[in-house]
Backbone as a chain_set.jsonl record, in Angstrom:
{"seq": "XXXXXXXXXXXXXXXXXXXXXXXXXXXXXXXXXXXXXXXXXXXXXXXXXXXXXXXXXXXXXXXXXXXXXXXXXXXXXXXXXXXXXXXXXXXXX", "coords": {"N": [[0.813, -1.173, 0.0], [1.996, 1.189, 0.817], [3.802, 1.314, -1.231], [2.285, 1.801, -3.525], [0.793, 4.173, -3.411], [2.852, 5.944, -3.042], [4.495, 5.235, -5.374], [2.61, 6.456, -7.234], [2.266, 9.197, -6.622], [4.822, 9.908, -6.235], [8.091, 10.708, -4.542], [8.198, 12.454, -2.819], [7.881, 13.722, 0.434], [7.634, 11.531, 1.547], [7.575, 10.455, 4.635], [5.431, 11.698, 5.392], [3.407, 10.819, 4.193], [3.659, 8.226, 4.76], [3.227, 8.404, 7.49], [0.106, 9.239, 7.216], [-0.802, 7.097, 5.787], [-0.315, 4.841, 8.101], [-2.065, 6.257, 9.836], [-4.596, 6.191, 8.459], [-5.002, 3.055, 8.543], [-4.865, 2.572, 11.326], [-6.983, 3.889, 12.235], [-8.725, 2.436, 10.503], [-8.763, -0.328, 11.114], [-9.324, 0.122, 13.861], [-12.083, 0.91, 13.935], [-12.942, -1.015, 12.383], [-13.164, -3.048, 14.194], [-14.8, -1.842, 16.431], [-16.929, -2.115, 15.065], [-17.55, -4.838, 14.626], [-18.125, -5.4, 17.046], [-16.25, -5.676, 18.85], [-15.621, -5.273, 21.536], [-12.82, -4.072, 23.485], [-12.039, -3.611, 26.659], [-9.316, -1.922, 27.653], [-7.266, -1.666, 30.003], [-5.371, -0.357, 30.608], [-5.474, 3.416, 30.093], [-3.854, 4.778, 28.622], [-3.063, 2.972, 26.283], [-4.798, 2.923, 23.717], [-3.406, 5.226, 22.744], [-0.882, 4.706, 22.34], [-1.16, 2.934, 20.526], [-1.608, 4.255, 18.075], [0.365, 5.9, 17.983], [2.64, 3.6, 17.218], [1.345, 2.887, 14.643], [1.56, 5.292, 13.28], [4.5, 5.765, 13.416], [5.325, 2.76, 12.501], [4.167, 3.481, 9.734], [5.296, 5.466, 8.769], [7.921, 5.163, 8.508], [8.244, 2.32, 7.174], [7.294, 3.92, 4.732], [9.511, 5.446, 4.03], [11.698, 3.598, 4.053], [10.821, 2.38, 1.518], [11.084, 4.86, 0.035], [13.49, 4.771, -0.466], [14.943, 2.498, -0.535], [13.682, 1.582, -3.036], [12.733, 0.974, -6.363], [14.321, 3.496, -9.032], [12.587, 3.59, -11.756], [10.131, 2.979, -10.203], [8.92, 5.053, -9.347], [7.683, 8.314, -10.252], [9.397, 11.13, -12.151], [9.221, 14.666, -12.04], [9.78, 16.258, -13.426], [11.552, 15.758, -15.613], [9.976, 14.34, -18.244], [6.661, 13.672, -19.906], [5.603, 11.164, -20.04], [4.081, 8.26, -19.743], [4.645, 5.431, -17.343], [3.603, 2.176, -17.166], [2.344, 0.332, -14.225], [2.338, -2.52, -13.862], [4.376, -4.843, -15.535], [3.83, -5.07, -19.083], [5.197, -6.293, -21.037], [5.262, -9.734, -22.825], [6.564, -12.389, -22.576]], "CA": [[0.0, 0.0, 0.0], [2.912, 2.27, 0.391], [4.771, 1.815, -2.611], [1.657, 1.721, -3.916], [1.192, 5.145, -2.933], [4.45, 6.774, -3.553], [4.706, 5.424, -7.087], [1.655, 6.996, -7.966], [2.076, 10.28, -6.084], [6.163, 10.663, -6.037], [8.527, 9.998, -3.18], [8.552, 13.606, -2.432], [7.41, 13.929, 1.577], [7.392, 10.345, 2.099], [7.121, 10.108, 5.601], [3.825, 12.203, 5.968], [2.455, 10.156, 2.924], [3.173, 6.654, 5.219], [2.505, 9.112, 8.524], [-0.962, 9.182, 6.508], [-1.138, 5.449, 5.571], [-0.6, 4.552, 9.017], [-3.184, 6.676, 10.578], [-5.883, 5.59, 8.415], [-4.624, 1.624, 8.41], [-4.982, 2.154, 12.73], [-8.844, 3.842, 11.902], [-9.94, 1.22, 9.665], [-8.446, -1.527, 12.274], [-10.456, 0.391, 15.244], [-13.054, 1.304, 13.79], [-13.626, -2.101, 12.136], [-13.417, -3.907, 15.379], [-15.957, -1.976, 17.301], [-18.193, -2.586, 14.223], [-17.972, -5.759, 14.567], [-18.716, -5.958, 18.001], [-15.688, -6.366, 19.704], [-15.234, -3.875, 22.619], [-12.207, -5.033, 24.605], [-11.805, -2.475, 27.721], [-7.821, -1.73, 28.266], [-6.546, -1.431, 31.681], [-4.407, 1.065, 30.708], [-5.74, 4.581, 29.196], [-3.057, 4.916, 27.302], [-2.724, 2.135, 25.384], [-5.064, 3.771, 22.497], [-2.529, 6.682, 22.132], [0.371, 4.008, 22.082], [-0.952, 2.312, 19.545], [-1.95, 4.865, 17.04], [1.55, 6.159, 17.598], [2.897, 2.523, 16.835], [0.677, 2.84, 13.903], [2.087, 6.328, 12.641], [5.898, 5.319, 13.27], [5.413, 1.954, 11.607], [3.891, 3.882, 8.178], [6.881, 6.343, 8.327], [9.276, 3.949, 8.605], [7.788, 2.027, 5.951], [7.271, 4.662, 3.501], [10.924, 6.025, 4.085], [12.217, 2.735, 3.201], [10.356, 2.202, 0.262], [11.325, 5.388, -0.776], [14.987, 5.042, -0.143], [15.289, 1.279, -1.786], [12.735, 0.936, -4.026], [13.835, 1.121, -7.635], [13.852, 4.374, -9.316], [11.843, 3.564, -12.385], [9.04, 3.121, -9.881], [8.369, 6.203, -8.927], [7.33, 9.534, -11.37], [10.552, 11.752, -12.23], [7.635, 14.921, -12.52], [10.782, 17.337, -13.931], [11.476, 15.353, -17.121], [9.149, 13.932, -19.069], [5.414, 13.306, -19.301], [5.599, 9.717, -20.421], [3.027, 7.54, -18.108], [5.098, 4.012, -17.081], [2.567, 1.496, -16.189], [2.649, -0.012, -12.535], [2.235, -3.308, -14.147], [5.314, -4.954, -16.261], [2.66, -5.617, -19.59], [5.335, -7.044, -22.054], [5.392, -10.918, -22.83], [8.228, -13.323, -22.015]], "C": [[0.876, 1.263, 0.0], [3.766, 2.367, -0.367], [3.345, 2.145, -3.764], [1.529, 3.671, -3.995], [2.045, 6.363, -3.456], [4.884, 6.496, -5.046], [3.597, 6.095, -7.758], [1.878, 8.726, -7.447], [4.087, 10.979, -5.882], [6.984, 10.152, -4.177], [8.668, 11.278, -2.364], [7.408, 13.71, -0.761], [6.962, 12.645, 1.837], [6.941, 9.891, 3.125], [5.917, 10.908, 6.364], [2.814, 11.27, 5.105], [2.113, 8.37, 4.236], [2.793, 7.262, 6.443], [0.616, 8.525, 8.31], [-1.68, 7.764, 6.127], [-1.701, 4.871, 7.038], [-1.638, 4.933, 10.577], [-4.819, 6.282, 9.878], [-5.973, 4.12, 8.572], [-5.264, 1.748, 10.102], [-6.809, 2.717, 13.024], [-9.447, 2.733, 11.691], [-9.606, -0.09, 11.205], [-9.44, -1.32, 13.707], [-11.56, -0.206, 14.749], [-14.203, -0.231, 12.774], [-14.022, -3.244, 13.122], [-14.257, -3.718, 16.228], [-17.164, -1.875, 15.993], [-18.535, -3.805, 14.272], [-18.246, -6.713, 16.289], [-17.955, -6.199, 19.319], [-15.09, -5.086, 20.741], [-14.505, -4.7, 24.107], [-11.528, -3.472, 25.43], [-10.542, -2.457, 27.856], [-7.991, -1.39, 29.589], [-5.565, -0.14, 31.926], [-5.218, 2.188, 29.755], [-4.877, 5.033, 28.184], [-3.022, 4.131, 26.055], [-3.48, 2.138, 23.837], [-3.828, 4.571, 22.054], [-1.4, 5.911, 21.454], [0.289, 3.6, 20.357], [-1.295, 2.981, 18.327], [-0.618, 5.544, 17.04], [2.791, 5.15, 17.149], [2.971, 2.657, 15.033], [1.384, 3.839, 12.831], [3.828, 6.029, 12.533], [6.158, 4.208, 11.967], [5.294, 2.275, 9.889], [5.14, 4.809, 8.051], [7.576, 5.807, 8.111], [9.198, 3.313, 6.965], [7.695, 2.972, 4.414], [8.684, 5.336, 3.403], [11.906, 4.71, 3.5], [11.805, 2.25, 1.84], [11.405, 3.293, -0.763], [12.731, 5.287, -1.324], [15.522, 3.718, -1.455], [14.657, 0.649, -2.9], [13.134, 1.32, -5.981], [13.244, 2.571, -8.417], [13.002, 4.686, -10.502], [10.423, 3.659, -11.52], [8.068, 4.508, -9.542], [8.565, 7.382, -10.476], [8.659, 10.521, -11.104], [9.05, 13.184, -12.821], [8.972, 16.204, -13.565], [11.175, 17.044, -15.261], [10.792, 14.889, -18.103], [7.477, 13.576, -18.635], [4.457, 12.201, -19.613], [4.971, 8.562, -19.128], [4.181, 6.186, -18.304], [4.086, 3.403, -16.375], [3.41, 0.689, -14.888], [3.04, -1.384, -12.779], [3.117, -3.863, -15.111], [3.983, -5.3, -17.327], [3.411, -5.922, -20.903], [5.277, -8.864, -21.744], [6.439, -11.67, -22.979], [8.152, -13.866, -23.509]], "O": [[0.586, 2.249, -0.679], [4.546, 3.319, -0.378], [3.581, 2.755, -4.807], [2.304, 4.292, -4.723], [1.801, 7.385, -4.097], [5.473, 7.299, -5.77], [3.732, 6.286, -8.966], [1.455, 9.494, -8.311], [4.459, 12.097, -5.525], [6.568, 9.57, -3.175], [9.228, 11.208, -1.27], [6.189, 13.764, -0.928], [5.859, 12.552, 2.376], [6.049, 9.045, 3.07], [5.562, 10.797, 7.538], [1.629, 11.081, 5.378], [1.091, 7.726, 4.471], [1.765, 6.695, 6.814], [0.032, 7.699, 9.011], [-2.879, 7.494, 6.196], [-2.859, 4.54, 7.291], [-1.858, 4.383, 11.656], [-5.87, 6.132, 10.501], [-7.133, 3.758, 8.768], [-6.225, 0.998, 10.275], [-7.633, 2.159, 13.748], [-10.335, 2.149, 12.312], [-10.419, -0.45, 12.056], [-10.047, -2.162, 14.369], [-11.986, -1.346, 14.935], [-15.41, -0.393, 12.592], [-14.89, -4.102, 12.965], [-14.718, -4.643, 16.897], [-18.3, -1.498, 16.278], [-19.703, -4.1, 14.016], [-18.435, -7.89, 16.596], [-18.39, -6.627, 20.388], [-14.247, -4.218, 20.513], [-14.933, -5.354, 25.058], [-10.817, -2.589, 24.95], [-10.374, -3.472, 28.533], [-8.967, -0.817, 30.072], [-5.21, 0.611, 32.833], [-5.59, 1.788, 28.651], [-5.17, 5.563, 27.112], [-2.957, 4.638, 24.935], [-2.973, 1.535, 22.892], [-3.374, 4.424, 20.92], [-0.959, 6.211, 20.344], [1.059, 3.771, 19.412], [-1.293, 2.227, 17.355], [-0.324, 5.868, 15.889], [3.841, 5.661, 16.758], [3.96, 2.595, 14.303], [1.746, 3.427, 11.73], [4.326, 6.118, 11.411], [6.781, 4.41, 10.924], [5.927, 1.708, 8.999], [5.889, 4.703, 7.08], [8.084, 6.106, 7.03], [9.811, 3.657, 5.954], [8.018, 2.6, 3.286], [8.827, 5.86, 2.298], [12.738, 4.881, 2.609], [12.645, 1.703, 1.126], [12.12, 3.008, -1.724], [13.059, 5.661, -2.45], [16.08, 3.791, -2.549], [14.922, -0.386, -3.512], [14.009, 2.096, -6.365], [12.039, 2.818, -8.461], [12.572, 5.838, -10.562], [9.542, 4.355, -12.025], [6.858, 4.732, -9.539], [9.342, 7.254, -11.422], [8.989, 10.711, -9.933], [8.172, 12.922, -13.643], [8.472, 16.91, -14.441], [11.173, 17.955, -16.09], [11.32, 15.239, -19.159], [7.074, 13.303, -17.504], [3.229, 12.133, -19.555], [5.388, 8.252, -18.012], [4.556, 5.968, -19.456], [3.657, 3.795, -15.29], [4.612, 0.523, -14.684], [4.002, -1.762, -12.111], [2.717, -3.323, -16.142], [3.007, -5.779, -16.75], [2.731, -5.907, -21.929], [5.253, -9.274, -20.584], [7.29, -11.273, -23.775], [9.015, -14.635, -23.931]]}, "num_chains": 1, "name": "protein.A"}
């Protein structure tokens, strides 16, 4: 989801882009669990905050390494040309 991401949008501010990943990835994860019913009380008050800052570290991280080793055809060069590369290799062996 985060190269996903960053090849479509550039590697430029990477770690607000997976910042961004990882705050809606720790939404959908809540917010799908008390939909489905499951309301487990913590003991600790914190342990929300922890884990949405878990959540935000982990997507930075992630999107910083992507950006760093991921190959540079993948991503949009937006300064030279305005030649689309598909995401998808679509010649035949």
């Amino acid at each position: 989801m985060v190269s996903y991401l960053l090849s479509a949008t550039g590697r430029d501010k990477a770690i607000i882009k997976g910042m961004g990943i990882g705050a809606i990835l720790w939404i959908f994860i809540n917010g799908l669990g008390t939909h489905l019913g499951l309301k487990i009380k913590s003991r600790k008050p914190m342990s929300p905050i922890f884990s949405f800052l878990d959540h935000i570290i982990f997507g930075s991280l992630a999107a910083f390494l992507v950006s760093k080793l991921g190959d540079d055809r993948l991503f949009p060069n937006k300064g030279k040309s305005s030649e689309k590369i598909p995401l998808v290799n679509t010649e035949e062996n």
